[in-house]
N, C-alpha and C positions, 0 to 999 in steps of 0.2 A: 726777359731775365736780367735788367739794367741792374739792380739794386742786389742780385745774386754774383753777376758778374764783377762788380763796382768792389764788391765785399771780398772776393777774392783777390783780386786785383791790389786792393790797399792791404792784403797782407792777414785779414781780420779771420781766416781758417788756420792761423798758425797756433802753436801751441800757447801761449800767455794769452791768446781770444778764448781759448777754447770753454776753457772754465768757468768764466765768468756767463758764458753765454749758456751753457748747460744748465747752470743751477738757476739763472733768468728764465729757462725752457720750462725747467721742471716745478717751478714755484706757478708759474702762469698756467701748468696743464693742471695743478690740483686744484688751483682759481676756477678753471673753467668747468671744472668735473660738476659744480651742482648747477651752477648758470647752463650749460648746456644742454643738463635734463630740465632743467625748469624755462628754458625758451622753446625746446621742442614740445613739451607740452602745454604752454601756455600759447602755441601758435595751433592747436589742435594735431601735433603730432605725434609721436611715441618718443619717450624719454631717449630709448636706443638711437631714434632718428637725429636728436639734437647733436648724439656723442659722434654718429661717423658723420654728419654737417663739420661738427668743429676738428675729427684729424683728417678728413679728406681737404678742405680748403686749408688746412693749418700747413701741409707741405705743399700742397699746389700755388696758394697764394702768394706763399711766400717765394718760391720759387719763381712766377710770373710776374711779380708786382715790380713796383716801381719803389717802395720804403725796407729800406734794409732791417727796421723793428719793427714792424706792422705787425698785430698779429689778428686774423679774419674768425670769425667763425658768425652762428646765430649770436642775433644780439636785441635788447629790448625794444629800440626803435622797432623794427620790423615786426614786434610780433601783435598790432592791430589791420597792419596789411594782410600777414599772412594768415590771421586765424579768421578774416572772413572769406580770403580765398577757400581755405578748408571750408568752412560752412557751409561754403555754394558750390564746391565744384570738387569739393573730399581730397585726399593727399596725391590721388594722381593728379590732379588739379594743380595743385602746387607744387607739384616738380615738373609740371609740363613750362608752367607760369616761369618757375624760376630756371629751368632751361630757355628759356626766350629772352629771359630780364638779361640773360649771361652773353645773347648772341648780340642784344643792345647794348649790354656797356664795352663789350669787344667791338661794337662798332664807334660807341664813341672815343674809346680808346685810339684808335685809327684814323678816325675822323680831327684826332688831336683838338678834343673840346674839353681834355682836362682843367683847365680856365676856369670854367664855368659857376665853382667855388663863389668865385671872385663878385659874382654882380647876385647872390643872392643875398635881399635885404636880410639883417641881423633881424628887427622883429619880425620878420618871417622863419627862420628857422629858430629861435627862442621861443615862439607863440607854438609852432608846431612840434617840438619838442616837450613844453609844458601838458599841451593835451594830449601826446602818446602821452607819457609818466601818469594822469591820472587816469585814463583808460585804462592803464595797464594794472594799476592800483585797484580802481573798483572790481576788474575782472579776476580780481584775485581772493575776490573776500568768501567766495563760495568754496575753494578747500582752505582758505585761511582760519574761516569758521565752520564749516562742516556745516553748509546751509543745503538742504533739501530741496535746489530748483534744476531745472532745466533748461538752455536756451536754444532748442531744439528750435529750430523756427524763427528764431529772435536774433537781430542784426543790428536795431538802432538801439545806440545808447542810453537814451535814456528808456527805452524799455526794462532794459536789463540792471537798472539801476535800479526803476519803483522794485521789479522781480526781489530783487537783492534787500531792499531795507523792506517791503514783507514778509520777506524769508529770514530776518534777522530776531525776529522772537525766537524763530525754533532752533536755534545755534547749536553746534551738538558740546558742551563744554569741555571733554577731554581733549578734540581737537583745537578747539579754541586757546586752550590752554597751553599745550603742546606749540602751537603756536607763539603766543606769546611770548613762550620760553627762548626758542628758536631767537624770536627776534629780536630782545633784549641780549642773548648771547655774540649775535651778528653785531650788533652793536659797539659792545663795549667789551667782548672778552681782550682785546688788545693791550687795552688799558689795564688789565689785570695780569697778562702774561708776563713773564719776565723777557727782559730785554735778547736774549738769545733764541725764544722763540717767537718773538715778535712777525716773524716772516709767513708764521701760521694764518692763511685766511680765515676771518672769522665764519663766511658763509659754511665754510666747509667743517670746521668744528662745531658749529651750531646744528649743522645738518648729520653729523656721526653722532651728538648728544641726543639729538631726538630720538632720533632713529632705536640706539641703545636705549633709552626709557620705553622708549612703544614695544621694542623688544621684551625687554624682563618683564612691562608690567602686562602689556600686549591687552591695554584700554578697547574695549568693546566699541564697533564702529568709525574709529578712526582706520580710513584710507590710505593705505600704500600702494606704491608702484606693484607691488606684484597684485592685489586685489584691483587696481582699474586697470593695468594693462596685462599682469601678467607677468612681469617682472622684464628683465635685459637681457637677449639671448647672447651665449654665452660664444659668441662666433663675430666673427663679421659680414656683413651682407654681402649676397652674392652678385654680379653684373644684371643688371635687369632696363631693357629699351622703356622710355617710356610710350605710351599710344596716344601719337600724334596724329591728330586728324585734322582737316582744314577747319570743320564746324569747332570744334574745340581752338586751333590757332584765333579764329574769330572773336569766340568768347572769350580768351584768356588773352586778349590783346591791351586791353585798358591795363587789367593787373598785373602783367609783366613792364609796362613801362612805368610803371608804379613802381614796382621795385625796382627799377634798374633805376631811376631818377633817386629814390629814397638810398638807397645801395651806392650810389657815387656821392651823393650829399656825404655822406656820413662817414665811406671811408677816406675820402679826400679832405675831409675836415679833422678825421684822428688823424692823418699822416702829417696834415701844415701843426697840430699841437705836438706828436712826436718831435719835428722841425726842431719848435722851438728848447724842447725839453735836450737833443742832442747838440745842435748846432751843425744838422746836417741839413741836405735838402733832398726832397723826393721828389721822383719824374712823376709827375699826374698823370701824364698822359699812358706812361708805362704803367703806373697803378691802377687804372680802368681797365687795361687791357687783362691786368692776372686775375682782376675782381671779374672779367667776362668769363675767363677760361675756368675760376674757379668755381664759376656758378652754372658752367655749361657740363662740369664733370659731375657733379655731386650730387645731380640727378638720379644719374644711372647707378649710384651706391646707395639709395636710400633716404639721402640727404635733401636738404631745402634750401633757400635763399641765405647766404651769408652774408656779411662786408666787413670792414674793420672793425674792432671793437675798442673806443675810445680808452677803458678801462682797463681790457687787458694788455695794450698795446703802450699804456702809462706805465702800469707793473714791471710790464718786461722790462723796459730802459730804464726803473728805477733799481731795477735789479743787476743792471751794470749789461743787457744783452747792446750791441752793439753791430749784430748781422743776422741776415738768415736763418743761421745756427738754432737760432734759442727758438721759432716757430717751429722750425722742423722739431724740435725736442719736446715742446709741448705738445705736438700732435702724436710723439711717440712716446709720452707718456700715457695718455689718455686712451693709445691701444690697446698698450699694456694693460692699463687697468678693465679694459673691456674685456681682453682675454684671458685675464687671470679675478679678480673678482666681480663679474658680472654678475652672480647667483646673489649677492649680497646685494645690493641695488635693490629688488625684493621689498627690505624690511623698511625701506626710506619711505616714511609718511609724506604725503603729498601736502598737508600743512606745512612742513619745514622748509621744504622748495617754494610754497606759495609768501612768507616769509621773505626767504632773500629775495624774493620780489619785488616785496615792501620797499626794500632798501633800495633796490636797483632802483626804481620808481624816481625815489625822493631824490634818489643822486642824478637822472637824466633830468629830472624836472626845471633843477636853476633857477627854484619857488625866488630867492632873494634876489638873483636879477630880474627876474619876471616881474617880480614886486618893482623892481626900478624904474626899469621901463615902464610899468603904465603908470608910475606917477611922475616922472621927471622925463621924460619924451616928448620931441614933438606931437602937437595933435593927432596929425597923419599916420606916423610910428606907432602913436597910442592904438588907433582905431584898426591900423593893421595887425597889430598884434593878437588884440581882443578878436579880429574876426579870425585868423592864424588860428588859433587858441580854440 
């Protein structure tokens, strides 16, 4: 609790923090409202599943961590780890997985190997970054375009890729379309808003605009959350043990250090760029430890693997949050809207979510340094990366 204790400490729960950190909370929990159905589903979970991932670790993490703006939830990286974990081992699978990754990063937290940042090569994590972003890209085109395939069975990439460009004659065009819309709006609507509502995410207006035309026109065959899943229950999930057995610890042993290794890269990497964005510093070592406790909890809610999210955790401190505060508020806001408009969730076409996809993609990719690296790098660096990649 270093970076919660630290916060109080310097004063930052008094009243002239308070404000600024509230409306930091509540800007980053309507950020997170379509990113977190559209990571839990694109990791083969239920939309529901993503929303209590991101408020369960959203007051735990912040709580246990070591960055006083951190904010945790599901995030893009993780979701070609975790949607083959599902494939092979279904969602008990992945919450056994990500209860394990949570009892390893609480042990490297302990172990005080927060460090560790420090000695991974740059084209190793640039190269591995580019190829989650296009993974996650390709795997999107099937509710992007309403293509007619299944990967029932299917694990390696390029399987699912030939699958995907033979299945791209038969596109279904309303959802295509509907897409499009989507992601030219995530795009540019900013540039068109006026300066006082500039604060508006675009994912999130992109994603109530689709939504609202599928509604009135209600296009034949396009997919929403209530037609594949059934919609958001309108509750929160109850305590539920997972079923740990040693034959299962066996199997899910590679995949939880998977994550736990994937899960400390990434939030110890948002925390040193919060770093520079505040001119504070975070305990690494304490930050592993809340990323173990926060991923050892949110099993037993329903929830999957978290860590930092570079994105929202940029949001937050550009929105003036400066402690704890503003995670905790984003986690409570994103309650709120589970328990007050979850029936609504329903009408969200799964093309609009597959969309800010898109966008997430292109933004973890870092196509233009990628590009730099392999033409202005050494050799070595080159060939590391391309194999990374």
């Amino acid at each position: 609790m270093i970076a919660l204790l630290e916060a109080k400490r310097a004063g930052l729960f008094r009243p002239p923090h308070i404000l600024p950190n509230v409306l930091a909370g509540l800007v980053v929990g309507v950020i997170a409202l379509p990113l977190a159905m559209a990571f839990g589903i694109a990791s083969g979970a239920k939309p529901e599943q993503g929303l209590y991932t991101a408020i369960i670790v959203g007051f735990v993490i912040a709580a246990f961590g070591g960055s006083r703006v951190q904010v945790s939830g599901p995030t893009g990286a993780f979701i070609v780890i975790l949607s083959g974990i599902t494939a092979k081992h279904g969602i008990d699978g992945l919450q056994i997985a990500t209860l394990m990754a949570g009892v390893f990063l609480l042990a490297m937290g302990l172990a005080r190997l927060g460090a560790i940042i420090k000695y991974i090569p740059e084209p190793v994590i640039v190269g591995f970054t580019t190829g989650i972003a296009v993974i996650i890209w390709v795997g999107q085109w099937k509710d992007f375009f309403g293509l007619p395939v299944s990967f029932d069975g299917i694990f390696h990439f390029h399987e699912k890729l030939l699958l995907l460009i033979d299945a791209l004659p038969h596109a279904h065009w309303a959802t295509a379309g509907l897409a499009i819309f989507a992601l030219l709006v995530t795009l540019n609507v900013n540039k068109l808003l006026l300066d006082r509502f500039k604060a508006i995410p675009g994912p999130l207006i992109a994603m109530l605009l689709v939504t609202l035309i599928q509604y009135c026109v209600a296009f034949e065959g396009v997919a929403t959350i209530g037609s594949a899943f059934g919609g958001i229950p309108h509750s929160l999930p109850s305590f539920q043990l997972p079923q740990l057995s040693f034959t299962r610890f066996v199997e899910l042993l590679g995949p939880a250090l998977t994550i736990a290794m994937l899960g400390a890269i990434e939030s110890l990497l948002s925390a040193v760029i919060a770093d520079g964005m505040t001119g504070e510093r975070h305990d690494s070592n304490q930050e592993l430890i809340g990323q173990g406790i926060g991923n050892i909890v949110v099993p037993f809610f329903g929830g999957f693997a978290a860590t930092g999210a570079l994105a929202r955790t940029a949001t937050n401190v550009r929105n003036g949050a400066n402690s704890p505060l503003a995670s905790f508020v984003h986690a409570a806001t994103l309650l709120l809207i589970v328990l007050v408009a979850a029936p609504l969730a329903a009408y969200i076409p799964l093309c609009a979510l597959s969309a800010i996809l898109f966008v997430v993609a292109y933004n973890m990719s870092e196509l233009p340094h990628f590009f730099d690296l392999a033409r202005h790098a050494p050799t070595n660096d080159r060939w590391v990366l391309l194999i990374t990649f």
